[in-house]
FIROTOR-72099 format. One line per 2 residues: number of its first residue (from 0); their letters; for each residue x, y, z of C-alpha. Coordinates in steps of 0.25 Angstrom, whole numbers, plus 2048, in hexadecimal, padded with zeros to 3 digits. Layout:
NUM = A = X Y Z  ...
% end
This chain:
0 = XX = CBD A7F 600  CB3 A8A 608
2 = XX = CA7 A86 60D  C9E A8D 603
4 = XX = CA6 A86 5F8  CA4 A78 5FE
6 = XX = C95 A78 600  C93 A7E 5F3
8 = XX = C9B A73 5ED  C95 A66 5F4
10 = XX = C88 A6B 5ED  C90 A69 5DE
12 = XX = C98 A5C 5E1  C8A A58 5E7
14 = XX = C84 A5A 5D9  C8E A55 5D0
16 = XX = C8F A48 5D8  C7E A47 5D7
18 = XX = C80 A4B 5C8  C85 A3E 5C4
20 = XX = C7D A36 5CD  C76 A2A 5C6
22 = XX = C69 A2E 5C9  C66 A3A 5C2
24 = XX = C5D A32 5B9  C53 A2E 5C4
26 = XX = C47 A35 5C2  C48 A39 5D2
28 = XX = C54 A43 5CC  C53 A44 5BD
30 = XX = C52 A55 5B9  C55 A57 5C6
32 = XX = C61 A61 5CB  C6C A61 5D4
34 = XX = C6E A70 5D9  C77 A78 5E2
36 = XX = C79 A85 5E5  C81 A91 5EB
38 = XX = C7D A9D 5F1  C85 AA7 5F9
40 = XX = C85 AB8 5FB  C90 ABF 603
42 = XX = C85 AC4 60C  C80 AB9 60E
44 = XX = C7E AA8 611  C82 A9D 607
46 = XX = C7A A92 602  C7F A86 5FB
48 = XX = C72 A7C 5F7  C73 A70 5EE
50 = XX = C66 A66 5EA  C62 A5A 5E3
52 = XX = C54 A60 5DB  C4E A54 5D5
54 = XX = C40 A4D 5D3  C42 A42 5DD
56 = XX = C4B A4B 5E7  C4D A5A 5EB
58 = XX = C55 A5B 5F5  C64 A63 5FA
60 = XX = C6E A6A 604  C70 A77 607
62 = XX = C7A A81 610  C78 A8F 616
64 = XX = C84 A95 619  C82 AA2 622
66 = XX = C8D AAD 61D  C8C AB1 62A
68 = XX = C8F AA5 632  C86 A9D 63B
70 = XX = C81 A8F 637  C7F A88 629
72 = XX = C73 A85 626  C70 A77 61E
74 = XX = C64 A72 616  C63 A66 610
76 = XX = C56 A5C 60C  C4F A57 5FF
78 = XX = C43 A51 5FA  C40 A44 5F5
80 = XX = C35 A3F 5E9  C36 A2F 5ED
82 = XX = C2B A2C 5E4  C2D A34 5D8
84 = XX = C2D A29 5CE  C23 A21 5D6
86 = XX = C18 A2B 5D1  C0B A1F 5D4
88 = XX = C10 A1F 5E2  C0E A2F 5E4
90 = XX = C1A A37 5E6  C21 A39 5F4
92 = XX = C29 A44 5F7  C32 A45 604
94 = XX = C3A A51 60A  C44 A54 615
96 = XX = C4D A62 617  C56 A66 622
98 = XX = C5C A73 626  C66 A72 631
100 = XX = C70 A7E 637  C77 A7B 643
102 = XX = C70 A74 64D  C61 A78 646
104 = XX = C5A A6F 63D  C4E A70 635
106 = XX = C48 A62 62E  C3B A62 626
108 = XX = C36 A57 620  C2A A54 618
110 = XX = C24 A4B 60B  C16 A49 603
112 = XX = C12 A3A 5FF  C07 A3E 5EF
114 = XX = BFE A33 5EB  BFE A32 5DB
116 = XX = BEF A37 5DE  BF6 A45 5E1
118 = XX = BF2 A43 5F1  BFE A47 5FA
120 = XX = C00 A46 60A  C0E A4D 60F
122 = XX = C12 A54 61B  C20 A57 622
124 = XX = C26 A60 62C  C31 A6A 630
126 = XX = C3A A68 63E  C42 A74 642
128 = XX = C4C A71 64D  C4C A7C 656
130 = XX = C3E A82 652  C30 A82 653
132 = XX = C2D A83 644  C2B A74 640
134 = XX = C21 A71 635  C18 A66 633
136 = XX = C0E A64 628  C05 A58 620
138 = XX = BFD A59 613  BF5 A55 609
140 = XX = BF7 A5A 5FB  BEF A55 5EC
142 = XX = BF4 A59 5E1  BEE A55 5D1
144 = XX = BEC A5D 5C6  BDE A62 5BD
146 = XX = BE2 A63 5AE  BF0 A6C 5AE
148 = XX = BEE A71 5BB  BF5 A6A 5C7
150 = XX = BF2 A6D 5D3  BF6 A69 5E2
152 = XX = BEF A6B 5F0  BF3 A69 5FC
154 = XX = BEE A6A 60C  BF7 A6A 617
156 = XX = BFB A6B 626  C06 A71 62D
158 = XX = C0B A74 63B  C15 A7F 63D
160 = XX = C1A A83 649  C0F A79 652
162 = XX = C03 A80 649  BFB A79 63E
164 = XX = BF8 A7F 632  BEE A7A 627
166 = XX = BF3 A7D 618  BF3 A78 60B
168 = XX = BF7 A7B 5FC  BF3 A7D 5ED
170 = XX = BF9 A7B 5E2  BF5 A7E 5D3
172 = XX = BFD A7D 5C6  BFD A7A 5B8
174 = XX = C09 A7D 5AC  C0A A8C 5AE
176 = XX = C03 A90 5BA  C03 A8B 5C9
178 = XX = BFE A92 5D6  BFD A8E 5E4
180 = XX = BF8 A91 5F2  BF8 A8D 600
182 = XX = BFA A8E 60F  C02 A85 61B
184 = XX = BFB A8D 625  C07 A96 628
186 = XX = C0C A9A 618  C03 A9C 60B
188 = XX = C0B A99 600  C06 A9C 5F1
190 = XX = C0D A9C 5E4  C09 A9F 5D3
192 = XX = C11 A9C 5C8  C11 A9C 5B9
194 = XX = C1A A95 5AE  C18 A98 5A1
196 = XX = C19 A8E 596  C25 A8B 591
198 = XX = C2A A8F 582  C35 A88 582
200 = XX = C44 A88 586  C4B A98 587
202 = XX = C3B A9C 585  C35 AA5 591
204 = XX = C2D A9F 599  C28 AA9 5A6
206 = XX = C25 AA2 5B3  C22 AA9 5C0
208 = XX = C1F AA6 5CF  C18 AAC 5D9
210 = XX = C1B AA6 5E6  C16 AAB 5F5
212 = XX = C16 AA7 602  C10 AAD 60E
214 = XX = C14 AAA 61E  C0B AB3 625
216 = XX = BFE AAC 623  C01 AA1 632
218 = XX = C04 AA4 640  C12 AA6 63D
220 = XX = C17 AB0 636  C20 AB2 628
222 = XX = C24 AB8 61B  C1C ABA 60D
224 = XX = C22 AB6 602  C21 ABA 5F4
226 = XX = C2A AB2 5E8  C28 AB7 5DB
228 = XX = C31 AAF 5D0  C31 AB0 5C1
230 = XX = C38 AAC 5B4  C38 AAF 5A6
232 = XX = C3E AA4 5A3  C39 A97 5AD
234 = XX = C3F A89 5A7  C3F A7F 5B5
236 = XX = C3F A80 5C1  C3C A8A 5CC
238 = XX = C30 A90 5C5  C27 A83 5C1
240 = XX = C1C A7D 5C8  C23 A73 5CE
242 = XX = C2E A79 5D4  C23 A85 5D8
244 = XX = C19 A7A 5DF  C23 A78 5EA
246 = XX = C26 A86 5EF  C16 A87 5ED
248 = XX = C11 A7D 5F5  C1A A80 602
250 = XX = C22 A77 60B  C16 A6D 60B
252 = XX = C14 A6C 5FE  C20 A60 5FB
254 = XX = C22 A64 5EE  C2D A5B 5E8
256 = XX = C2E A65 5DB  C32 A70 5E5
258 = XX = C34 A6B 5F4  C32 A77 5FE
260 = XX = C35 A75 60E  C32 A7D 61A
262 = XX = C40 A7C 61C  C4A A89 616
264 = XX = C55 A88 612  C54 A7B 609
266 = XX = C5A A75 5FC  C50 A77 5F3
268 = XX = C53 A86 5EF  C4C A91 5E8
270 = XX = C51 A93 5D9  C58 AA0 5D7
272 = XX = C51 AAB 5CE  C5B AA8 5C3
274 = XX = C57 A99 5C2  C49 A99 5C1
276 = XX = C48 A9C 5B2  C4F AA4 5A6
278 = XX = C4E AAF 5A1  C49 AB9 5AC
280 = XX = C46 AB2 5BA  C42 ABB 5C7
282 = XX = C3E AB7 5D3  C37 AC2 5E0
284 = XX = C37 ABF 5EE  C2F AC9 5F8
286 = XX = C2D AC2 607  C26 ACB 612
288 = XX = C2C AC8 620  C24 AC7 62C
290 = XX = C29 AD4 630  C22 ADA 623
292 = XX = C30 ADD 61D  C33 AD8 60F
294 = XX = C3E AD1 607  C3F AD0 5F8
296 = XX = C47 ACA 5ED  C48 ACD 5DF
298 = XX = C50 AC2 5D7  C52 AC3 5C8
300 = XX = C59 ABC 5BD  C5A AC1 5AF
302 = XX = C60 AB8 5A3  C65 AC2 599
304 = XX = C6A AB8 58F  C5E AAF 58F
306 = XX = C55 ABC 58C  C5F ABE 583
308 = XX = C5E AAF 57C  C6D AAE 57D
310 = XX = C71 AA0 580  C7F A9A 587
312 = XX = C85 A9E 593  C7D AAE 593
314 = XX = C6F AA7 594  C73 AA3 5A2
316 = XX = C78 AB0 5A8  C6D AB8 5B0
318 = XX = C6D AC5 5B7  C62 ACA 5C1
320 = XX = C60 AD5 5CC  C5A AD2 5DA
322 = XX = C56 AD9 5E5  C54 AD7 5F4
324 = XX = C4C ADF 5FE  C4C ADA 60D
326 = XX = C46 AE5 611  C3E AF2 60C
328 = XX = C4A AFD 607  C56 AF3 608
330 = XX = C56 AED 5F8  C62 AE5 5F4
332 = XX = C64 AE6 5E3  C6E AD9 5DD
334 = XX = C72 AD6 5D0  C74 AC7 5CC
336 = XX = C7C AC0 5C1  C7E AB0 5BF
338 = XX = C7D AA6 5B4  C72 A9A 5B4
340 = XX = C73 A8E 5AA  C70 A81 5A8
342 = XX = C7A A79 5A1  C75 A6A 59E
344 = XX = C74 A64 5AC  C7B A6F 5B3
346 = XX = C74 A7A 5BA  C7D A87 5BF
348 = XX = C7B A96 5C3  C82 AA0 5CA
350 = XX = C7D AAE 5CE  C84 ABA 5D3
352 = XX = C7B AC3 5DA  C81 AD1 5E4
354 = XX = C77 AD9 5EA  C7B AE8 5E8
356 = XX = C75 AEC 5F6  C7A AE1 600
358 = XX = C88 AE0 5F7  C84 AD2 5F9
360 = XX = C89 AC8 5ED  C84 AB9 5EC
362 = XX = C87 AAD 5E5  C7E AA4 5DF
364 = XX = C83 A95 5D9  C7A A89 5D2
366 = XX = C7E A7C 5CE  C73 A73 5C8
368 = XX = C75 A66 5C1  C67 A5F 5BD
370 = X = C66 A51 5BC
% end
């Protein structure tokens, strides 16, 4: 057996051992998931990634195999909820992530003790082995709600690099619409989005996100970043609130629903364009560097039996188009095909994707079993 067959197997033997554990029942893991994925290109690195994403624990491993040697690189580390179904006592989260590669390691750690009053005090920091780039920050966040709209705000500092920064966050949401803004001195980071109501199962029900993050505002210099994702067909998942409120609130935020680190690669991964919905999902990515050059990325995924009403194993096929630009005049053009379904308890897709420009082809696999 290979090595790229091995790691992408220890994931699946990891989930059909947790599968029949006895404590899928506990409120710490019920409508949970467990997932691991594959993802490889011929011109490219390989990753393999599997996590436990339930509401008492988030956590996972994951390997990045250079195609063009050198060292691995390894993540692992999770989040715990220990006072979830303690709810008079507040609730507690706690986090811890790792990335090592060779001799190099980077640890973070951080957490965020909530009053039932909606008072939070929380702080944590980053240690980079061999660098200057360690992060410290503290906090103090409220968060309550006025009729349907909740809302959360929060004030912070934060020492990067041997420089403080003041900063804090808002927050502000009900069913259907959500926006937020803020600053940790060296970023500002600012999201909208919208869920429409739901009709009802194989009904449309748009959803869109606007998510952007700019890295130019501090004394050290970085990229812009524009996400644009959207669905015709939002169900669960990557385009709610919850799941939004994480990536919205930044590494400080401690955001159980959705937790973000400072720390990249990690184990809780971004859903691919064809999972975050039905129907027709996109998702647009822009990034200004620091040298003022640009890179996009256009993803799509169309369901042609699912516009079509057709039910069985065609409702779960998707084409799409995507196109990459890593610098003005060099566009790559690809064509994707794969299959998404859930099956009971069971979760899989597979997409085949080949770039017409770079002859590049790559291989994407998902298992999920929810719990």
């Amino acid at each position: 057996m290979n090595k790229i067959s091995l790691l992408f197997l220890l994931p699946l033997l990891a989930i059909q051992h947790l599968a029949h554990a006895d404590n899928t029942d506990s409120p710490y893991f019920k409508g949970g998931k467990l997932d691991a994925y594959y993802d490889r290109s011929d011109n490219g690195d390989f990753r393999v990634n599997s996590m436990i994403w339930a509401p008492g624990i988030k956590g996972g491993h994951g390997v990045i195999v250079p195609e063009t040697g050198g060292q691995d690189v390894n993540y692992y580390g999770g989040f715990v909820r220990p006072l979830l179904t303690r709810p008079e006592l507040g609730d507690l989260i706690l986090g811890a992530q790792e990335i090592t590669q060779g001799d190099k390691n980077q640890t973070e750690v951080q957490g965020e003790y909530r009053l039932p009053s909606g008072l939070g005090l929380g702080g944590g920091f980053v240690d980079r082995k061999f660098s200057a780039e360690d992060i410290k920050f503290a906090k103090i966040s409220y968060r309550n709600a006025w009729q349907d709209i909740q809302y959360i705000l929060a004030s912070q500092w934060q020492n990067y690099q041997g420089r403080d920064y003041p900063g804090g966050y808002i927050a502000v949401y009900n069913k259907q619409l959500m926006a937020t803004w803020g600053s940790d001195g060296e970023q500002w980071r600012g999201t909208f989005g919208y869920v429409a109501p739901d009709q009802g199962r194989n009904q449309l029900r748009p959803a869109i996100e606007v998510f952007y993050v700019d890295n130019t505002i501090g004394k050290i210099d970085g990229a812009k970043d524009l996400w644009v994702s959207g669905s015709l067909g939002f169900r669960r998942g990557f385009l709610g609130h919850e799941s939004r409120l994480g990536r919205a609130m930044g590494p400080t935020g401690v955001e159980m629903a959705n937790p973000i680190g400072y720390l990249n690669p990690n184990f809780n991964r971004r859903l691919t364009a064809w999972e975050i919905g039905e129907f027709v999902n996109f998702r647009f990515i822009h990034t200004t560097l620091p040298n003022g050059k640009r890179v996009e990325t256009l993803e799509t995924a169309v369901y042609p039996g699912q516009l079509l009403r057709m039910e069985g194993f065609v409702s779960a096929l998707f084409v799409g188009v995507g196109n990459t630009s890593p610098n003005p005049g060099q566009d790559g053009v690809s064509g994707l095909f794969g299959y998404h379904k859930r099956i009971g308890n069971f979760e899989s897709s597979a997409r085949l994707q080949h770039d017409f420009d770079r002859d590049d082809t790559s291989l994407f696999i998902d298992v999920i079993h929810w719990l």
